[in-house]
LOBANU-579673 format. One record per residue (C-alpha): residue in one letter; x, y, z. Coordinates in steps of 0.1 Angstrom, whole numbers, plus 5000, padded with zeros to 4 digits. Each point is the difference from the previous one (the first is absolute). Layout:
N
AXYZ;...
This chain:
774
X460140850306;X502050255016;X497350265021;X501350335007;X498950115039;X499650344993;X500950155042;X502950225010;X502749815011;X500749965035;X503150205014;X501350115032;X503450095014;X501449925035;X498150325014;X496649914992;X497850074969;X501150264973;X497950214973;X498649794974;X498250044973;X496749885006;X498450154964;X499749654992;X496549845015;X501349665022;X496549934981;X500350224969;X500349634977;X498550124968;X497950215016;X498850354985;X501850335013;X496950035025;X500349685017;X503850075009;X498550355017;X497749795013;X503149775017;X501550335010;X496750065017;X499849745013;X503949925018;X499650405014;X496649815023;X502249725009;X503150255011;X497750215019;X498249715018;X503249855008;X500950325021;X496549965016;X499749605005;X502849774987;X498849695011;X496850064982;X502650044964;X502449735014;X496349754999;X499350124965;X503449904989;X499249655014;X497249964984;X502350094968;X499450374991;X503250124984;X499750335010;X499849995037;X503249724997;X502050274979;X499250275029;X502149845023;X502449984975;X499950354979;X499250275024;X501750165027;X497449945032;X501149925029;X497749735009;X501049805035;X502749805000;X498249725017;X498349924972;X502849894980;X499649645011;X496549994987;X501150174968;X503149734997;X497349745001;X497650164977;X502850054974;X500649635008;X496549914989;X500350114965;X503149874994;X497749724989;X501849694979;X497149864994;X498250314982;X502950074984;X500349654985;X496850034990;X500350364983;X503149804979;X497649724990;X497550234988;X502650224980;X501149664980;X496449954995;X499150314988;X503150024973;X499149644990;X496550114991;X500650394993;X497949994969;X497149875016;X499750175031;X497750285003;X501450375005;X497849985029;X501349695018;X503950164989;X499250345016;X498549795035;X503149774997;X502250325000;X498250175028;X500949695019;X503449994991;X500150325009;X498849985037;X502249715008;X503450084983;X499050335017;X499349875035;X503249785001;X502450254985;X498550265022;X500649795034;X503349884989;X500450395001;X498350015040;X502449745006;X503450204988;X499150325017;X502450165026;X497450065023;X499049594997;X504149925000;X500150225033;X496949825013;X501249614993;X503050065018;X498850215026;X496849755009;X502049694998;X497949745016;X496850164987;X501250004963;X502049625005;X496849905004;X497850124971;X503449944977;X500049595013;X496650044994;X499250134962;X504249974989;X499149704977;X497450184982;X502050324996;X502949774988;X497749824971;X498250344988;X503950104994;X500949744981;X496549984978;X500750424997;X503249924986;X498949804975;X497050174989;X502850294992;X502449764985;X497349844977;X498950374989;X496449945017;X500950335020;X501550304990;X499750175030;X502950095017;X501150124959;X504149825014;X500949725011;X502350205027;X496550155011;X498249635008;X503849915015;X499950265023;X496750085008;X500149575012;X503450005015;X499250365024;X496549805011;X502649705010;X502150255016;X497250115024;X499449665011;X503749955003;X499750285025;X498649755024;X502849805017;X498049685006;X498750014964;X503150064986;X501949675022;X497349784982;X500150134964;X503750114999;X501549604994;X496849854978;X501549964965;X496650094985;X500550345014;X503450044989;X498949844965;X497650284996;X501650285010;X503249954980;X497149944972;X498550355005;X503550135002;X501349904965;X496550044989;X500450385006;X503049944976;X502950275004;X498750355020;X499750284984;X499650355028;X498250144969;X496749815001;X497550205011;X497349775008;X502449855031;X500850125031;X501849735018;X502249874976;X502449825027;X496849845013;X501349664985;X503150035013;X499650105032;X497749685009;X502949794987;X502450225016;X497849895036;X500149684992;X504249954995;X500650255027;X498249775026;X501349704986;X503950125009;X500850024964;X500349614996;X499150024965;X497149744999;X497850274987;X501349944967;X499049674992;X496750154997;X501350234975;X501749704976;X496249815000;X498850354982;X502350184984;X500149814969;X496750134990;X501650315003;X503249984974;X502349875030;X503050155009;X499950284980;X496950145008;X500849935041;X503050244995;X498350264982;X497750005023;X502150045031;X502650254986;X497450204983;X498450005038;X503250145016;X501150274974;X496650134990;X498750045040;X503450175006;X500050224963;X496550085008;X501150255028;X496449985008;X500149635010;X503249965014;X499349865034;X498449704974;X503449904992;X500349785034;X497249814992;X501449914966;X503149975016;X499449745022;X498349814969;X503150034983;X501949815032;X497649765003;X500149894964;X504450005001;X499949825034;X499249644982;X503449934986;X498749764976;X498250244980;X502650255000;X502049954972;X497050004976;X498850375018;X503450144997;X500349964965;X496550124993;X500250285021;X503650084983;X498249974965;X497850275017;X503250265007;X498749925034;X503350055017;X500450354984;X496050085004;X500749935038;X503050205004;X498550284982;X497149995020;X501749995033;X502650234994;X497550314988;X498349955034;X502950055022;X500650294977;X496650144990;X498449925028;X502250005033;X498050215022;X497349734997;X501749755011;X499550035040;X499949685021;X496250055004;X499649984962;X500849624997;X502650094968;X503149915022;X498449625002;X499850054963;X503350154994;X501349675023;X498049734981;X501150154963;X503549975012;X499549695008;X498549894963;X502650184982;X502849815018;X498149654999;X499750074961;X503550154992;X501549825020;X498949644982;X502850014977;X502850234990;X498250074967;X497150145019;X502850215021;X501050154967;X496950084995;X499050175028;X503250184999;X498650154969;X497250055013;X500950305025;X500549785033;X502950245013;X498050264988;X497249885026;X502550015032;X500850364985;X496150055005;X499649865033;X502450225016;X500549915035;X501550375008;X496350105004;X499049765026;X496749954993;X500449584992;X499249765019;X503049755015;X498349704983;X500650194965;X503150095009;X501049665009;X498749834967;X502250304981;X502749895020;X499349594994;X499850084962;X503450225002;X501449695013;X498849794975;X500650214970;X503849974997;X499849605006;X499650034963;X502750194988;X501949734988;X497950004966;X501750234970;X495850084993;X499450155040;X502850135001;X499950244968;X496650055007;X500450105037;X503150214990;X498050254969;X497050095026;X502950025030;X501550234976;X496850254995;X500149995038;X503450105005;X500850234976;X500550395005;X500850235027;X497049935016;X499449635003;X496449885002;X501049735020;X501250235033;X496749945018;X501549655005;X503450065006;X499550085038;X497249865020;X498149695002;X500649844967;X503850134999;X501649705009;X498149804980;X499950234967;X504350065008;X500349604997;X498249994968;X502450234984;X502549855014;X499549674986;X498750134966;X503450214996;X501349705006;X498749794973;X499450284976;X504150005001;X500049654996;X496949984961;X502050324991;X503549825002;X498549694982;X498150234975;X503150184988;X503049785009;X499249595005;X496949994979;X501250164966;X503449755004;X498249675012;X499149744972;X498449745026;X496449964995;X498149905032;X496649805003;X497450255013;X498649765024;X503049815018;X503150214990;X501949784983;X502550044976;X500049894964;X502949784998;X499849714974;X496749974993;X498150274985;X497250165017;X496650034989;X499050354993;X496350125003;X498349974972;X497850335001;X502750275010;X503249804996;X501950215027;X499849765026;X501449645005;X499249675014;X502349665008;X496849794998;X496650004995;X499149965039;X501750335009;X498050154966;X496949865011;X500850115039;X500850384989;X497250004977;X497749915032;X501650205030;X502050244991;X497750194972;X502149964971;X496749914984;X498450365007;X503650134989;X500149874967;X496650054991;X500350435008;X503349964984;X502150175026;X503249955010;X500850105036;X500649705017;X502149854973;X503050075018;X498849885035;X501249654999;X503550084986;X500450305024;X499749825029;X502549744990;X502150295000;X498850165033;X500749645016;X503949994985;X500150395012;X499849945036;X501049615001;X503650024980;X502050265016;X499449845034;X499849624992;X503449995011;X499350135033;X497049795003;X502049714997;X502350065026;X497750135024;X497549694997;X499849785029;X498749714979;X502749774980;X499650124959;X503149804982;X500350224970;X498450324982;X498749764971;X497649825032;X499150275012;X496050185005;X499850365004;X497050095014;X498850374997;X496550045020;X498350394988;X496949935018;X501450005036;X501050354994;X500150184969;X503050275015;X502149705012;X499349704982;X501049675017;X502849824986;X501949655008;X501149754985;X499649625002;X501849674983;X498249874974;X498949715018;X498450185029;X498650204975;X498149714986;X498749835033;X498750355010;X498650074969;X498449604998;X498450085030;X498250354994;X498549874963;X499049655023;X498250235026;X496750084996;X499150394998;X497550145023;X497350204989;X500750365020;X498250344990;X502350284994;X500150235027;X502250295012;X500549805034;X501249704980;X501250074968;X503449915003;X499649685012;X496849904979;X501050014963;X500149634987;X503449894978;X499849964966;X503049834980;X501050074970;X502049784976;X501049735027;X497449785012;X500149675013;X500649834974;X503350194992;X500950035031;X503049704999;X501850184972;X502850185014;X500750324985;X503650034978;X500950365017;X498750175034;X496550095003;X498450365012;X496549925016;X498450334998;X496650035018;X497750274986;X496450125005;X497849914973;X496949834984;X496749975022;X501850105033;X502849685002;X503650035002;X501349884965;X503149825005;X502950014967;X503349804995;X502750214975;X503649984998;X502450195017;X501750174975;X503850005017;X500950324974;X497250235016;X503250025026;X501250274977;X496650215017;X502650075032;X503350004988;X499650184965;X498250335014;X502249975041;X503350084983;X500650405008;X497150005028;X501350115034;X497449895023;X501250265027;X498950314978;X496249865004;X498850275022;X497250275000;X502050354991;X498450365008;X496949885008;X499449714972;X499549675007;X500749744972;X497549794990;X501349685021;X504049935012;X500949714983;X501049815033;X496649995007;X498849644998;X496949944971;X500349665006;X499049775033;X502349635005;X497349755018;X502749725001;X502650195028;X497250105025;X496649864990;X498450195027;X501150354998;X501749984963;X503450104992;X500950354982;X502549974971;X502650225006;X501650214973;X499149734973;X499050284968;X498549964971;X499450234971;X496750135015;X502150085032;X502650204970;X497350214988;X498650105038;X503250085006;X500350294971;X496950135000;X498750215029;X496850205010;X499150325022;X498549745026;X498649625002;X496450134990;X500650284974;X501349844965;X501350264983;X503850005002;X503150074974;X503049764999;X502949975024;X503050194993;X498850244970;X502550305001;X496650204980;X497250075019;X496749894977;X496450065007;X499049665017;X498949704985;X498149725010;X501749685020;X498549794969;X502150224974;X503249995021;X499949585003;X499549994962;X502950254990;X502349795026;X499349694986;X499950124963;X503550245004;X501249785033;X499849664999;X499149904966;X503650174991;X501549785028;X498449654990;X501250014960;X503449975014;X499349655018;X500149724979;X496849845007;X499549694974;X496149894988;X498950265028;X497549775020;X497350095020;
């Protein structure tokens, strides 16, 4: 039997009571109109003798009069402040287990035998429903005002002492008020978000105390219950009116993982409960709905740390992760983030002072945008989608109002970004939003082209001209004229045995049923052909190609510039390392032999288990191999190898083998023919997009320290730079070199197309280039 406590809900803000609505009689329970005048009556005497002689009400209360407790609660006199202790302790008192295990027994009892209890005996058992839900809800209230927050950690040995004291009845009362509301045996607070926060900001005051909080902050039963009341609460909404404090939840957990330096041990707490709670789903909801609706809420917005910190507790246990990120994806969490974060920069910069707290939050959502793009390069697609450029648009370091902490995670995440351009999918996806950017006579990316994110955001575009010159030469020239197909895990070529193709979209390919199985798992092809899209198709094959762009026009000079022994071409490794540095990649080269020890020996070695940070992120990410193993590893390849190290799956390296394709030589000498390496200079002020003596490419076998720069070793990328120039580094609208017609200009993107498409496409169909490989 669900009894309705008829009593206006508690609610204050941070400044003390506000104006309630006190129509409703805290004893007006099916009472006539002229009893609940009566109750007005009646809580006007108690104000006014509260004024007179508050320890006289603060007795009353003791003794359990509702009224006198709700004075200290509902009206604005200034009674002494040294009577708080006595009030913490009287609040204390009717936080009663006991009674309140005895008020559930009697509400089972009563809807066993509802048709034979009297009307009489129901109205008495309501009336003492009433007083006890009543007294506990209304010193739970006591317990979460600002003036008794302000008091606990003010007073601290004075208030250590009562908490030590009545904490494990407080604690029990909780948990029994819990599930009284969960069972339906209490309607009062009419959410569960009200009962989540009106607990959580009374174990917020207590947290207050230091002492208090050292002894409670590590007991699992504490966690346990607070992550409870926190899914409990289920996803906020800054619309509910009968809530105050809806980060009240979050802000006792965000305590708790502050103080315990982030280990991440506050989330095994969180896997004991939140399967009652619909798992990983509902965890993500919950926290993204936390961050975007506190900072949407414009109202709320200083909330958004709280959640915030929620958010980084719950991604800081790596072996949950995976199973968040793809719930919170399913969520458009990614785009909900960006969104969120990008309208306050822009709708709301003038509130974001360092006083505020919002540049901690702009820090810590930086953070959880890169930790959840940056998983995989299908989440970097993604989030390119999403509007990330757009965001370090909105930060806009020209105003110099941020924080150096947020502009050092911008920075760490411009550095990371372009670590994926080596995937068609980021690449294309990176290139359309750069493009809305970049477009125009007025660029809306010129608050980054000078200042404290320019270098950064100028190496970005630098690299994704780069490879955009590289998917848009493959898109119109080698893709259309290649009839290799290539298994979307590993790379490998179909040669006499036929591939399997995937049975749901039939656009991608598999040698065996291990690298099916392993792209089904890690990469996402799962996800992919269940939405039925098709922009990653063209991942694996591209990078084949990207490896054979940079490897074959200067495996020659590889070769005779290695200080190992390699016998032949055919015994030869090529290794090509993009997550050293994405600008320069690392290349080298090793005999086949070597190759195999070295490789023996990183499979053998066991991985270590180290969190992604910005500190260590290079040096962190675990190897993953793909297509040898070590079981293959004595087979000794029939051509030369390229070794190309990526970025990838679940923050590892993933290692591939492909062939060198010896006819992707015709990259260099097809397109140098006519070229006059002399003429690559800036001219009247413009500055071409990149001389193609400059090196894009770093040798680690001449000088292992300091690498060596390949000198004047071009390939077609190095052609197009060469043709098409800009009005400057930064500004991307330019018009082709050596027109005798002055045109309106066009975009950098629209000159690298009509070069390749007019240039050389021409150029290639008159090189005989048989069963064009890849």
């Amino acid at each position: 039997m669900a009894l309705s406590v008829n009593f206006a809900y508690l609610s204050t803000d941070k400044a003390g009571p506000t104006n309630l609505n006190l129509g409703e009689s805290l004893h007006g329970f099916n009472r006539p109109a002229s009893n609940r005048n009566g109750g007005d009556e009646r809580r006007a005497e108690v104000e006014k003798l509260l004024k007179a002689d508050p320890r006289k009400v603060l007795k009353s209360a003791e003794r359990g009069d509702v009224d006198s407790l709700f004075a200290f609660y509902f009206t604005e006199v200034n009674y002494p402040e040294d009577m708080l202790p006595d009030l913490f302790r009287v609040a204390a008192l009717h936080l009663d287990p006991h009674k309140l295990e005895a008020i559930s027994k009697q509400i089972k009892s009563v809807e066993s035998r509802k048709n034979t209890t009297s009307s009489f005996r129901l109205s008495e058992l309501e009336d003492s429903v009433n007083a006890t839900f009543k007294l506990a809800l209304g010193s739970l209230g006591i317990l979460r005002m600002q003036r008794m927050r302000s008091a606990v950690k003010d007073q601290q040995s004075v208030f250590n002492a009562l908490i030590n004291k009545h904490w494990p009845n407080i604690f029990s009362a909780m948990k029994v008020l819990h599930r009284l509301h969960s069972d339906g045996d209490m309607i009062t607070p009419r959410t569960k978000m009200g009962l989540a926060s009106f607990i959580c900001g009374a174990v917020g005051t207590i947290f207050q105390n230091d002492a208090a909080f050292q002894r409670l902050k590590s007991q699992a039963l504490v966690q346990k219950f607070l992550w409870t009341m926190w899914l409990y609460g289920g996803p906020p909404s800054y619309d509910q009116d009968d809530c105050e404090d809806i980060a009240a939840p979050a802000r006792a957990i965000a305590k708790i993982h502050v103080s315990l330096k982030l280990t991440g041990t506050l989330l095994q707490s969180l896997r004991q409960v939140c399967g009652e709670f619909g798992g990983h789903p509902t965890i993500a909801e919950i926290a993204l709905e936390g961050v975007c609706g506190a900072l949407s809420s414009k109202t709320h917005v200083a909330d958004a740390l709280q959640h915030a910190f929620v958010l980084t507790a719950i991604i800081s246990e790596e072996r949950e992760l995976e199973n968040f990120v793809q719930a919170a994806h399913a969520l458009d969490g990614m785009a909900r983030m960006i969104d969120a974060l990008t309208d306050l920069l822009t709708d709301s910069r003038a509130e974001i002072a360092p006083e505020s707290g919002l540049q901690s939050t702009i820090e810590m959502l930086l953070k959880i945008i890169e930790h959840l793009a940056s998983r995989n390069h299908r989440y970097m697609e993604q989030a390119a989608r999403c509007g990330l450029l757009q965001l370090f648009v909105a930060l806009d370091p020209s105003k110099g109002d941020l924080d150096p902490l947020v502009l050092d995670m911008a920075r760490y995440i411009l550095g990371v970004i372009p670590r994926f351009f080596v995937y068609h999918s980021v690449i294309g996806a990176f290139g359309d939003e750069m493009r809305k950017l970049t477009e125009g006579r007025y660029p809306k990316d010129e608050c980054l082209l000078d200042g404290e994110l320019s270098k950064e955001w100028r190496e970005l575009k630098r690299v994704l001209l780069d490879r955009y010159s590289a998917k848009r030469f493959y898109d119109i020239v080698a893709s259309p004229a290649s009839k290799v197909k290539h298994c979307n895990n590993c790379g490998e070529e179909e040669d006499r045995e036929k591939f399997l193709a995937c049975s749901g979209c039939k656009q991608v390919f598999y040698c065996s049923k291990r690298c099916q199985t392993e792209d089904w798992k890690l990469d996402g092809h799962r996800e992919e052909c269940k939405q039925g899209t098709a922009r990653y198709i063209h991942d694996t094959p591209f990078l084949c190609f990207l490896a054979n762009l940079y490897v074959g026009p200067r495996s020659e000079f590889l070769m005779s510039h290695r200080s190992g022994k390699v016998s032949s071409l055919s015994r030869s490794v090529f290794r090509l390392d993009f997550t050293c540095d994405p600008v320069e990649p690392l290349l080298d080269v090793r005999d086949v032999d070597v190759a195999k020890n070295e490789l023996r020996g990183r499979i053998a070695r066991p991985i270590e288990d180290i969190p992604l940070t910005a500190k260590n992120a290079p040096k962190a990410r675990p190897t993953h191999h793909r297509r040898w193993s070590v079981d293959d590893i004595e087979e000794t390849p029939e051509c030369a190898q390229i070794e190309i190290t990526v970025p990838d799956c679940i923050e590892e390296k993933v290692v591939r083998y492909v062939k060198l394709a010896p006819e992707m030589h015709f990259l260099d000498s097809a397109g140098s023919k006519g070229i006059d390496v002399s003429t690559v200079a800036g001219k009247n002020g413009i500055d071409f997009l990149c001389p193609c003596c400059t090196a894009r490419v770093r040798v680690g076998a001449v000088n292992p320290r300091d690498g060596y720069l390949i000198p004047a070793r071009r390939d077609v990328v190095d052609l197009i730079f060469a043709e098409v120039h800009t009005r400057g580094e930064g500004i991307w609208m330019c018009r082709a070199k050596g027109w005798n017609v002055f045109k309106a200009d066009s975009h950098v993107f629209d000159e690298i197309d009509r070069y390749i498409r007019t240039c050389l496409n021409v150029n290639l169909k008159g090189f005989e280039v048989p069963d064009f490989k890849l």
